[in-house]
C-alpha positions as CSV (number, residue, x, y, z in Angstrom):
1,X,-26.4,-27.1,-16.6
2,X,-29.5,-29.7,-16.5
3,X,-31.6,-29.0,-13.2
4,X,-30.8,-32.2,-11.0
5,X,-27.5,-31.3,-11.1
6,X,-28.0,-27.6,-10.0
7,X,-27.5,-27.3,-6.2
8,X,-28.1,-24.9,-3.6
9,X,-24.6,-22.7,-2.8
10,X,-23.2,-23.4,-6.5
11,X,-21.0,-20.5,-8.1
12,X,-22.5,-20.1,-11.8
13,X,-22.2,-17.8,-14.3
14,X,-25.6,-15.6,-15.3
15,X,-25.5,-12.9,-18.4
16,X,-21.3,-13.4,-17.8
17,X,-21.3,-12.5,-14.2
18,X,-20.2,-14.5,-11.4
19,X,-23.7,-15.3,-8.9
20,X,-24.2,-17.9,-6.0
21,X,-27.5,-19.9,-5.9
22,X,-29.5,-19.4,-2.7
23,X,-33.0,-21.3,-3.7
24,X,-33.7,-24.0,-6.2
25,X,-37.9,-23.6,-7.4
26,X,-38.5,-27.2,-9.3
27,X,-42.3,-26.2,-10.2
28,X,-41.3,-22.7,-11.2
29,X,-40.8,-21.3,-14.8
30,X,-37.4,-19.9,-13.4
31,X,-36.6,-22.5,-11.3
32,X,-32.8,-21.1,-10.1
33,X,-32.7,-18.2,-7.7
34,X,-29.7,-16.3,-7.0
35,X,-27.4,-13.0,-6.5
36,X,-24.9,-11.6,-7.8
37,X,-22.1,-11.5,-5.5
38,X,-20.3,-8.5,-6.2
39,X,-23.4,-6.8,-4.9
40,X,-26.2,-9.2,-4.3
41,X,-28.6,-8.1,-6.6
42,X,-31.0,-10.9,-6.8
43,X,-32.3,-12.4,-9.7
44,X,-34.0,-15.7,-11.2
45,X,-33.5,-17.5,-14.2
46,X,-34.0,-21.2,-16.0
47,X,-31.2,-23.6,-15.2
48,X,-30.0,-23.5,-19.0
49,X,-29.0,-20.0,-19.0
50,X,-26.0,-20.3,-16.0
51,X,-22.9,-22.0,-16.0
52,X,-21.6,-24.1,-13.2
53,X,-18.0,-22.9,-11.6
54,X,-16.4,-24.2,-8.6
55,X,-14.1,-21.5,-7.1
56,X,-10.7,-22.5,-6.1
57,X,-7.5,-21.2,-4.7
58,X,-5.9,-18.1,-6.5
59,X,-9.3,-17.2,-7.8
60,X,-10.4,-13.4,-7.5
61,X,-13.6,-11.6,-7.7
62,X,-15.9,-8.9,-6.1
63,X,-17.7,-9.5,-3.1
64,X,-19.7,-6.4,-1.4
65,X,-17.9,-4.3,-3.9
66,X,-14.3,-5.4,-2.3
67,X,-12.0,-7.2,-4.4
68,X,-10.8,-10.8,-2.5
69,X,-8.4,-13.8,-3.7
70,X,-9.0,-17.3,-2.1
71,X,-6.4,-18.5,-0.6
72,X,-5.9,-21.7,1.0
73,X,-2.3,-21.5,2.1
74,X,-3.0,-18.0,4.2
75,X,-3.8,-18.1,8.3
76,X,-6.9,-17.0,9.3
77,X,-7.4,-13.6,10.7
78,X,-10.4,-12.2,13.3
79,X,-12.2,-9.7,11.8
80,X,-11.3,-11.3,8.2
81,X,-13.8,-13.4,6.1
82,X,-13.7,-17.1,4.8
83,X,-15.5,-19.0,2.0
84,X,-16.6,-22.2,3.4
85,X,-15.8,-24.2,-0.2
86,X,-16.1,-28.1,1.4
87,X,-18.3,-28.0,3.8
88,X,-18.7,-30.4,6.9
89,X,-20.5,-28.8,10.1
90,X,-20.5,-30.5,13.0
91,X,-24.7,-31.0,14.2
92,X,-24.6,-27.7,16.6
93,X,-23.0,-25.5,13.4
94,X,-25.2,-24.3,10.5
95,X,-23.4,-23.4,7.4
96,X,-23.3,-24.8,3.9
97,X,-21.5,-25.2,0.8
98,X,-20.0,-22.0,-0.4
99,X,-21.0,-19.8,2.7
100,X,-19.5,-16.6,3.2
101,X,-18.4,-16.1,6.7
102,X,-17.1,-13.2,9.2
103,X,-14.4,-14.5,11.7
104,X,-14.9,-13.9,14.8
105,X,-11.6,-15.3,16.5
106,X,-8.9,-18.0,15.4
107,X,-8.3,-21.2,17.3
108,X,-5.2,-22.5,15.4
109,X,-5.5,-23.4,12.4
110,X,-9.6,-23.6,12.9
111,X,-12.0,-20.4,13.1
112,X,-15.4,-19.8,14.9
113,X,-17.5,-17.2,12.8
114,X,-19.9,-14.4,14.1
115,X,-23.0,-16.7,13.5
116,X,-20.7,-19.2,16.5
117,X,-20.5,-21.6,13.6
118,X,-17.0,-23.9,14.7
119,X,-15.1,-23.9,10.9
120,X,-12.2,-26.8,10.3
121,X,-9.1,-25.4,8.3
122,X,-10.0,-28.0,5.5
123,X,-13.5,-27.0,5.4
124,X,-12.5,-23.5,4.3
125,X,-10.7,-20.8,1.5
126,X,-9.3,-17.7,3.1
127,X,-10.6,-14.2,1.5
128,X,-7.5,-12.1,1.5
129,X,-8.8,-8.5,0.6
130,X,-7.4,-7.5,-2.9
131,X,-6.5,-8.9,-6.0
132,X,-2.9,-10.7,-5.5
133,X,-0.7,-11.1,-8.3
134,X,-1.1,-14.2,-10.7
135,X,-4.2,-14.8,-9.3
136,X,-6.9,-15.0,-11.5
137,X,-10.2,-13.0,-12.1
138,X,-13.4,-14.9,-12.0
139,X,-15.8,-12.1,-11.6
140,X,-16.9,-12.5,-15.4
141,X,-17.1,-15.7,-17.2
142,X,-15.9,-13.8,-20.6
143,X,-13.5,-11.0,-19.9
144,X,-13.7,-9.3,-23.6
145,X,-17.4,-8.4,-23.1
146,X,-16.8,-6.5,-20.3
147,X,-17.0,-2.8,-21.8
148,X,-14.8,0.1,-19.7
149,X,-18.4,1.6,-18.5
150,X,-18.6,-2.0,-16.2
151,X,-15.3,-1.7,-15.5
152,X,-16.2,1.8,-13.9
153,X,-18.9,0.9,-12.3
154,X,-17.0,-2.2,-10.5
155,X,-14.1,0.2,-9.4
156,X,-17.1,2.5,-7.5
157,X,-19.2,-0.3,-6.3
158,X,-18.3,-0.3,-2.4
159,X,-18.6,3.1,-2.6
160,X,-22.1,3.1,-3.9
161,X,-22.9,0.3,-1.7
162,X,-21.5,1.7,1.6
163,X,-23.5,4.9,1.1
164,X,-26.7,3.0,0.0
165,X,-26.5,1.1,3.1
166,X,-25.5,4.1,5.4
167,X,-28.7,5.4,4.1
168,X,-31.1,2.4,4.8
169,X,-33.7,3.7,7.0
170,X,-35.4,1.2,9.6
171,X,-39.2,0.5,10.7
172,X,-39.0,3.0,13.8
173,X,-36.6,5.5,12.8
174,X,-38.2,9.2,13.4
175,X,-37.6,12.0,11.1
176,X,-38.1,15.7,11.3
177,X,-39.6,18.1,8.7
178,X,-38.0,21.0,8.9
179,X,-40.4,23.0,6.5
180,X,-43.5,21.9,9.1
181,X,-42.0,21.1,12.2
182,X,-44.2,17.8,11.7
183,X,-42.5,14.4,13.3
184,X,-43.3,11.6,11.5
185,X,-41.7,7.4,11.9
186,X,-40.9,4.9,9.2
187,X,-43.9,2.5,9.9
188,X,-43.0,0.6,6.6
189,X,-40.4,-0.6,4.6
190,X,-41.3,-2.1,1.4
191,X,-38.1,-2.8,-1.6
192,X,-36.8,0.0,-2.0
193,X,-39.2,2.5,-0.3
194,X,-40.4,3.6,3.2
195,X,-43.6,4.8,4.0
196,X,-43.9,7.3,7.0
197,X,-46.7,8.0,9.4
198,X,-47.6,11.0,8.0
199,X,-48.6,8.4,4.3
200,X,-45.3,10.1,2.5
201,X,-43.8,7.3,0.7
202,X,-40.4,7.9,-0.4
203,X,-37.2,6.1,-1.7
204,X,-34.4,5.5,0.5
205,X,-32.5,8.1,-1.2
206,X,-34.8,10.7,-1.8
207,X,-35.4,10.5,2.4
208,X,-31.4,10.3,2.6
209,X,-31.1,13.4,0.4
210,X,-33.8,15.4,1.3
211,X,-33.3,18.7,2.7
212,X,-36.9,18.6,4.6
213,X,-36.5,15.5,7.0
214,X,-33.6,15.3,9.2
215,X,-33.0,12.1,11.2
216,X,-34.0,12.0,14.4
217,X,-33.4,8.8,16.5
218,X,-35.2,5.2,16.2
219,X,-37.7,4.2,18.8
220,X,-35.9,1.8,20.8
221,X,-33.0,4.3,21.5
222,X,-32.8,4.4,25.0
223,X,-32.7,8.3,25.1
224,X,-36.3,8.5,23.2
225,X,-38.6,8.2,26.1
């Protein structure tokens, strides 16, 4: 894929997994910024080394660790999610091509999403969780390189992300160390690592597991006066 034709939303295939493009970075060396969308891991790369795909109805892939099909002959649902695949907002809504969206309720055949974006039935693909039959499997560009260890990995995924963000700490939260007694407050957040008041800096696992600091409450709870 030459550069001009790489566009921001496009479904392309990096190191044979299936990524969305979120940024395009003309000057830069790796000009095409994106994630992977089984678990958004971001990553940047030259516009040579991804392939363009346009996702369609029956297709099937990972998204948040959650197997989905697209399905454009399936009703809405609240609570459900869409992929917005042909996009045309209206000038108060603020979505674009290839958006992934949460419904918030159903008004016949047309949705209106959690961010109060207004989405047309022809504007959209219906993610029906799981993988229905004859649909087929996008998540890889190249199915035979996939070894059983990725396989494994995918069939954990939303279990490793639901814990990983169960345990994602915010600026505010108040732990205490139960070696010390000592009380001490995330006051930075940096990747993957927090920094307390007390100058600790520690991964958001290693503060999850720890035995030593028990979670308090966060600042703004109304109870923490």
């Amino acid at each position: 894929m030459k550069l001009i034709q790489a566009r921001k939303g496009q479904f392309v295939y990096f190191n044979n997994e299936l990524h969305k493009i979120y940024s395009i970075k003309p000057l830069a060396k790796k000009s095409i910024l994106m994630f992977r969308i089984k678990d958004m891991e971001q990553v940047a790369s030259k516009a040579e080394e991804v392939t363009f795909y346009k996702p369609k109805h029956m297709d099937s892939f990972l998204f948040l660790g959650e197997r989905f099909t697209l399905r454009e002959d399936r009703q809405a649902e609240e609570g459900g999610y869409i992929l917005i695949n042909k996009p045309d907002p209206d000038y108060m809504d603020h979505y674009s091509l290839n958006e992934f969206e949460k419904i918030e309720s159903v008004e016949g055949k047309d949705v209106i999403t959690t961010r109060q974006n207004t989405v047309k039935s022809r504007e959209f693909l219906v993610m029906v969780s799981g993988e229905e039959a004859s649909s087929n499997d996008i998540a890889y560009q190249d199915k035979s390189k996939v070894t059983e260890g990725q396989l494994e990995e995918d069939s954990r995924l939303e279990e490793v992300l639901r814990e990983k963000n169960a345990l994602r700490p915010s600026v505010g939260d108040v732990y205490l160390n139960l070696d010390n007694g000592a009380v001490a407050m995330v006051v930075a957040i940096t990747q993957e690592e927090v920094t307390l008041g007390t100058g600790e800096r520690l991964t958001f696992h290693e503060l999850y597991k720890a035995d030593n600091w028990n979670y308090l409450r966060n600042i703004t709870d109304d109870q923490f006066k």
